[in-house]
N, C-alpha and C positions, 0 to 999 in steps of 0.2 A: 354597489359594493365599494366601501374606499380602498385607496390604495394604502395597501401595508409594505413594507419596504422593510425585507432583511439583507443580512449587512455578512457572507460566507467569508471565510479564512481558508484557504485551502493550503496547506503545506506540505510541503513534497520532498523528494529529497535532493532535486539539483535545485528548485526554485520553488516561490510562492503568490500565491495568486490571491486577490480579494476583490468580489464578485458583489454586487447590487443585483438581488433577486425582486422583482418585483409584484405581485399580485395582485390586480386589479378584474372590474368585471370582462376585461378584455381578455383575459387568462394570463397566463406567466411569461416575464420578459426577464433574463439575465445579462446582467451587460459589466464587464470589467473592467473595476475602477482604478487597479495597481496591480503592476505585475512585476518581478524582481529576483535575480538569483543568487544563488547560495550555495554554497560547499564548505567541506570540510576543513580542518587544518591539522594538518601532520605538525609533530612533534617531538623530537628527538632527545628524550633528557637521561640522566643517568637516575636508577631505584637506590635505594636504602644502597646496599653493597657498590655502587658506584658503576653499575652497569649499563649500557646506551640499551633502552629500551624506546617503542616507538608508540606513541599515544594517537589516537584519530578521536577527533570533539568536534562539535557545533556550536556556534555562536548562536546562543539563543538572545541574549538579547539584538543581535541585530536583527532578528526575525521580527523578536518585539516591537523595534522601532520602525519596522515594516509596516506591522499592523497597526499600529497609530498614522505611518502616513495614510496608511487606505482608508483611515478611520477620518483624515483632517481633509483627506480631497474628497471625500463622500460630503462633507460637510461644509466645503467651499464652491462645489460642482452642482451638490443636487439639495440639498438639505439638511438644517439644525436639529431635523425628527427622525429620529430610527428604532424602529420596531423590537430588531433584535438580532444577536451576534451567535454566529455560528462556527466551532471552530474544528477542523478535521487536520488530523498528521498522517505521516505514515505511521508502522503499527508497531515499534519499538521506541526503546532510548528513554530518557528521562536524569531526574536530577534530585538530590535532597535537599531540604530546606530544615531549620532547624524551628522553635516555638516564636523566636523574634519575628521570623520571616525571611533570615538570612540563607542566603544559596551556599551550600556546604560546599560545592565540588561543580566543574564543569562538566556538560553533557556531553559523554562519553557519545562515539557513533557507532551502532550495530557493526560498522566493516572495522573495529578495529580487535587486535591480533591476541587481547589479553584472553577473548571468547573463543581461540581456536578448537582447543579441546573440552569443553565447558560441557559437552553432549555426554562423556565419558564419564564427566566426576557426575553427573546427574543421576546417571542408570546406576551408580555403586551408591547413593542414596535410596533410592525408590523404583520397583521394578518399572518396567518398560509400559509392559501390558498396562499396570493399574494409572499410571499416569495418564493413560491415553483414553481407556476407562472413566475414570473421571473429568477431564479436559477437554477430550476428544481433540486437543493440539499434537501436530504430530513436531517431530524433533529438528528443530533449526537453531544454527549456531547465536541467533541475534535475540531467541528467544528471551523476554524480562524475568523467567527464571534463571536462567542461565546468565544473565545479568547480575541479578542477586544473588546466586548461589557465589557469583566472585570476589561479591563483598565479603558476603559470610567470610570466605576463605582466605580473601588476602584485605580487606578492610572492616575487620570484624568491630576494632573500637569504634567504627562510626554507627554502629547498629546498638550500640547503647547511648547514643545521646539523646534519647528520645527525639526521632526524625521523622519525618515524613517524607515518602518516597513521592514525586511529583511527575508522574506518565508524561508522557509530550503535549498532549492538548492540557492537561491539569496543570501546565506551567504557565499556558499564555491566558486561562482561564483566571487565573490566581494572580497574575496579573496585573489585569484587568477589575477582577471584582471582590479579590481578596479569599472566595469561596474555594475549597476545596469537593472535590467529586471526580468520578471517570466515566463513560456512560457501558453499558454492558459490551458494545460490537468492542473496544478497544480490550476492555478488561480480558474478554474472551481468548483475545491472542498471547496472551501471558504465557499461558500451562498454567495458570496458577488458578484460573476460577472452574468453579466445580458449573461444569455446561449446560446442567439441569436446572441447579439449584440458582444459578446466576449471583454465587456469592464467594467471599474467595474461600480456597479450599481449607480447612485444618489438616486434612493429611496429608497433601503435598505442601502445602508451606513448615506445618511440622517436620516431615521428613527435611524437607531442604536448611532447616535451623533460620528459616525467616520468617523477625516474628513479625504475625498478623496486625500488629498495630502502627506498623510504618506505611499501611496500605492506605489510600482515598476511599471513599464508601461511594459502592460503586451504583448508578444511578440507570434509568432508562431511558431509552433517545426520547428527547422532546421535555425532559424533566427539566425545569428551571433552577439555574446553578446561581440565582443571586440579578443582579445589574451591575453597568459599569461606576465602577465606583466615582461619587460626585466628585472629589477635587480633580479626579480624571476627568470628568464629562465637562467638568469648566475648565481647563487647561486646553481641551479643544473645542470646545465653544458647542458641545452637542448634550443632546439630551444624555439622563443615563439610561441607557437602550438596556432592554433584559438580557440576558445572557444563558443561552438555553444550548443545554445537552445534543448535539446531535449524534448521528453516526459517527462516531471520532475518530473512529478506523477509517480512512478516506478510500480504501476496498467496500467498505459496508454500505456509504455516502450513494460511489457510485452504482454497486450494484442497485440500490432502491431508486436512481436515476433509469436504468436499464427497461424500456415500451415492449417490457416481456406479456405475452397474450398467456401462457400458459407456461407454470414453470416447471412441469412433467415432461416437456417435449424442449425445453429449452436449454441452451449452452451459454454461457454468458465468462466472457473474456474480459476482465479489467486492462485494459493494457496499456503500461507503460513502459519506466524503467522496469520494475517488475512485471509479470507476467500471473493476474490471481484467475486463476479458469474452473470453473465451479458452477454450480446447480443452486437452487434455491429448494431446500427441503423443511418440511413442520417441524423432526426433530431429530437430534444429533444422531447419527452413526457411527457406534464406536465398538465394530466385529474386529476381527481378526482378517479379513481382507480389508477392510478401510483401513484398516491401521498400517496392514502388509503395503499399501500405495499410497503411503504415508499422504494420504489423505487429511484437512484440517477441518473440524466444524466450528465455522467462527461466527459468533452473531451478528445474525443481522434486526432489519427493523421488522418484526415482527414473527419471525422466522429465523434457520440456519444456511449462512452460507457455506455448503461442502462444496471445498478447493480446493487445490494445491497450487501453491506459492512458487513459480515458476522464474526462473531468469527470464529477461522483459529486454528493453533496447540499452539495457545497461554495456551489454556488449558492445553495440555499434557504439555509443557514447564513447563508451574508454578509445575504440581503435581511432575517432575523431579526435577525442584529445591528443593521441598520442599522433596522429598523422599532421595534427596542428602544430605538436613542438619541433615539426620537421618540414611543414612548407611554410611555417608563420601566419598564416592562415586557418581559420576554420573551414572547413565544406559544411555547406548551406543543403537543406533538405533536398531541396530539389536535383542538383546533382549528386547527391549519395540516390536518391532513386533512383534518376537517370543509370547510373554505374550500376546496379541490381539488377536494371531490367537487361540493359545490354550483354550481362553477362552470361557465357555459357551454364546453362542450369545441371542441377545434380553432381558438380564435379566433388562436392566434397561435401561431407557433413561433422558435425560435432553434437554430444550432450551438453546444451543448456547449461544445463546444472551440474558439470562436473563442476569440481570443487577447487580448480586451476583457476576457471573465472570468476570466483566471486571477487577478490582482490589485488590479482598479479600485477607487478609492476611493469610487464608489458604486456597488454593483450592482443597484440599483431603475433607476438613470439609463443604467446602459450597457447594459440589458435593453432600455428604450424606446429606443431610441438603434438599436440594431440590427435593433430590428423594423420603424423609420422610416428605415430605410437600404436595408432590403428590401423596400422595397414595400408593408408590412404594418400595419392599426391596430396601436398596441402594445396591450395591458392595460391596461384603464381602473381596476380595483382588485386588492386583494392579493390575494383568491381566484383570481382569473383567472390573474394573475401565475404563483402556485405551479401551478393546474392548466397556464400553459404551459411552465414548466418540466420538471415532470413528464412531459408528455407527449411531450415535447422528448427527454425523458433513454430513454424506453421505445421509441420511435422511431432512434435513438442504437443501442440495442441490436439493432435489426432488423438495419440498414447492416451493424452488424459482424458479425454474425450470416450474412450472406449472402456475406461475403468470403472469410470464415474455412471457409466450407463449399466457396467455389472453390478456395481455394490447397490445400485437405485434399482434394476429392474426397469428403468424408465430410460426407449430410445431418444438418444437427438436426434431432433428434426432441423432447428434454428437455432445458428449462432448469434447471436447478440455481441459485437464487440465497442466497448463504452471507453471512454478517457481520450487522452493526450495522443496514443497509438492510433483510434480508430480513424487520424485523418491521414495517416501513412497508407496509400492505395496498394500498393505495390504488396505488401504484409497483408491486408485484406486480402488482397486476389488470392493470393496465396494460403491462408487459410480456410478460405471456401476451394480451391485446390485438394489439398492436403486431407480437408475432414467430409469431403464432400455434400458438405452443408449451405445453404442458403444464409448468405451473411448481412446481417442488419450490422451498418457501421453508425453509429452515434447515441447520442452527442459526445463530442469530445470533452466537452464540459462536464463531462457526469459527475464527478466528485462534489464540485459546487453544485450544481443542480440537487444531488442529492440531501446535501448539508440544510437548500433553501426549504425544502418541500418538507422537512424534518423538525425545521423552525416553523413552519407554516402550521404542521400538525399539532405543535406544544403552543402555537396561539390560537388555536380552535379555530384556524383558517380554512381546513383540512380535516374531515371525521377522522379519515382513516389512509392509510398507506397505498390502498388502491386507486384514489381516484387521481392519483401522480400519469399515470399512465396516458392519460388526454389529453392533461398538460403538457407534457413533457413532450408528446406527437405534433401536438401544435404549435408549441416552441420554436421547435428544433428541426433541422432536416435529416431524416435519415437514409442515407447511403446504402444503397442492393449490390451484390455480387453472388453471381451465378456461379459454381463451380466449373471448370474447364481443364481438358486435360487428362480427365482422370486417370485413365489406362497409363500415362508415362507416371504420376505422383502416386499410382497404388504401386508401381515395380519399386520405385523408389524408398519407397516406405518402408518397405522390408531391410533396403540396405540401414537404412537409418534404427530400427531396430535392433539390428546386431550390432552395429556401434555403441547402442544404448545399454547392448547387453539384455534387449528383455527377452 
């Protein structure tokens, strides 16, 4: 067998990653060839009537210029031949371009504040049920309808210049090879594709007054979107490598990364900044309980993955940064675990997902704040803190764990936890604690891993999406965690429930 060499993009939302997948008769070897971070930028400018309003955007071209370096050290390190380029985002944001190719507008970011109430003007367009009916997405402020519903509203002249609306991965695609497309796992997280039909909807985009011709035509993982385009490929001295559809949703990437034996009995946790914990099911759920536990059906490669979109270590991140503008320093992983494990456990808890953490300008303060709204001491210091987040997030994982097993009919036996999270131990132990399941942790690479074996598939490397699973076991090492404890984390769980309100 020769060896085929693709070439993953993984883009995140603090950083980015690009990955050399390799597949040889040896099986698959992944090894990282660029790695580099990113954030946002605040913006404080006055609107039309001269008011301080507050903008949050991405620099998409510096991502760009990311992905051409990983492109020119693949090409100075390993070789002038590349099979083919794969490219995953998180599962929002995006940007217009007009007929020349010009970039209308800067890429707005999911956290910012124009989308707070965008949930509201939504349901006074289009009922609740049918959207959910059709979609099977349940209702989040970052959703790309609710994106677009903001244009309609407050950038309606830009929806007649005849535009093209360009998703996250359709930006660094377009690019690169000039092709426009979306592959189905991304399009799926819209609200806007009808979840059966895999096409986008006419009666939610009708209702919402956006029209269907500003959309990319949406493709399936492994579909061939073109190659890199030649004055690109000679500019950096490389072949023009094909340029193929993967899972774009870098949730969907990883989940087809995930050494699941059986996905009737399986849990599978993406975890990072976000937290995607979900089931692999043949086909969408869209009752009135899955809807009631706002449940998402979002595609995957071959299949649906039913999730729910969960707060992830975006927590710990903020309380780091903000502990950073006060010792000068960052704390390094190792001692934020250290400080988790030493800390007295159960003192406190918090919901994830209240709506205080997705963007407060201090998340030390809206931690106390919430645990002194419930009844509860807060954390007296930062070890406490982290272990109540922690356990806060492993507890998180139970709830949904237990819903996901009514609306299927199908028990968990085995968690799977894949991504960036799964080499955090401490958060492991803990959710084989919390759900009382037996926890496969890895690979943390899932997202690329998934993106390769996706690429693999659209060059006939690969028949089919199953036979990843040996691959990927032999790969990679995977991480065991026994549950321990139980009797103190089942009393607990209860306190953490009433907290949550359920």
């Amino acid at each position: 067998m020769p060896v085929t060499r693709t070439f993953a993009v993984d883009l995140g939302a603090s950083g980015g990653k690009c990955f050399i997948g390799e597949f040889s008769s040896k099986g698959f070897k992944l090894d990282e060839i660029h790695r580099f971070t990113h954030d946002t930028a605040d913006i404080y400018i006055p609107d039309r009537i001269g008011k301080l309003i507050q903008r949050t955007y991405w620099d998409d071209l510096f991502l760009y210029q990311n992905i051409i370096k990983g492109l020119k050290r693949y090409r100075r390190e390993v070789s002038s031949n590349l099979d083919s380029v794969g490219i995953d985002t998180w599962g929002t944001d995006g940007q217009f371009i007009n007929k020349d190719g010009d970039m209308i507008s800067k890429v707005y970011c999911y956290r910012d504040h124009r989308l707070d109430n965008m949930i509201k003007k939504i349901s006074k367009k289009i009922e609740r049920k049918r959207i959910y009916e059709i979609t099977g997405i349940h209702f989040q402020p970052f959703n790309i309808s609710n994106q677009l519903l903001w244009f309609v509203e407050n950038r309606d002249y830009m929806l007649n210049l005849d535009l093209k609306f360009l998703p996250m991965p359709t930006i660094f695609y377009y690019f690169l090879g000039g092709k426009l497309g979306i592959d189905s796992t991304w399009a799926s997280v819209t609200q806007l594709m009808d979840a059966r039909e895999k096409r986008w909807s006419d009666e939610v985009m009708d209702a919402l007054g956006i029209p269907k011709s500003i959309m990319p035509e949406i493709v399936e993982p492994g579909t061939g979107l073109g190659r890199i385009s030649e004055p690109l490929a000679e500019d950096i001295k490389l072949n023009n490598a094909k340029l193929i559809a993967v899972g774009s949703h870098d949730t969907a990437s990883a989940f087809a990364a995930a050494p699941v034996k059986d996905i009737n009995n399986a849990l599978i946790i993406s975890s990072g900044t976000w937290s995607l914990i979900g089931k692999l099911v043949p086909e969408p759920l869209t009752n009135d309980k899955v809807m009631e536990y706002n449940l998402s059906n979002e595609g995957g490669i071959g299949n649906i993955r039913l999730l729910k979109n969960c707060m992830g270590t975006w927590i710990i991140q903020e309380l780091l940064r903000r502990w950073a503008d006060e010792d000068g320093r960052m704390m390094n992983w190792d001692e934020v675990l250290n400080l988790a494990e030493k800390a007295k456990p159960f003192t406190a808890f918090i919901d994830p997902d209240y709506s205080g953490f997705y963007n407060p300008h201090n998340m030390e303060e809206e931690i106390i704040a919430f645990c002194k709204k419930n009844g509860q001491n807060p954390p007296g210091d930062r070890g406490t803190m982290i272990r109540t987040v922690y356990e806060s997030l492993a507890m998180k994982y139970r709830l949904v764990s237990e819903e996901l097993e009514e609306v299927t009919g199908n028990k968990n036996e085995v968690l799977h936890i894949v991504g960036g999270g799964s080499k955090n131990e401490v958060l492991n132990q803990f959710a084989a604690n919390a759900t009382g399941l037996k926890v496969y942790a890895g690979p943390d690479e899932a997202t690329a891993s998934g993106n390769c074996m996706v690429q693999a598939f659209g060059l006939g490397i690969i028949e089919n999406m199953g036979e990843t699973r040996e691959l990927i076991n032999s790969a990679f090492e995977i991480r065991e965690y026994e549950p321990r404890d139980q009797e103190d984390w089942n009393r607990a769980y209860g306190r953490f429930k009433k907290i949550c309100k359920v």
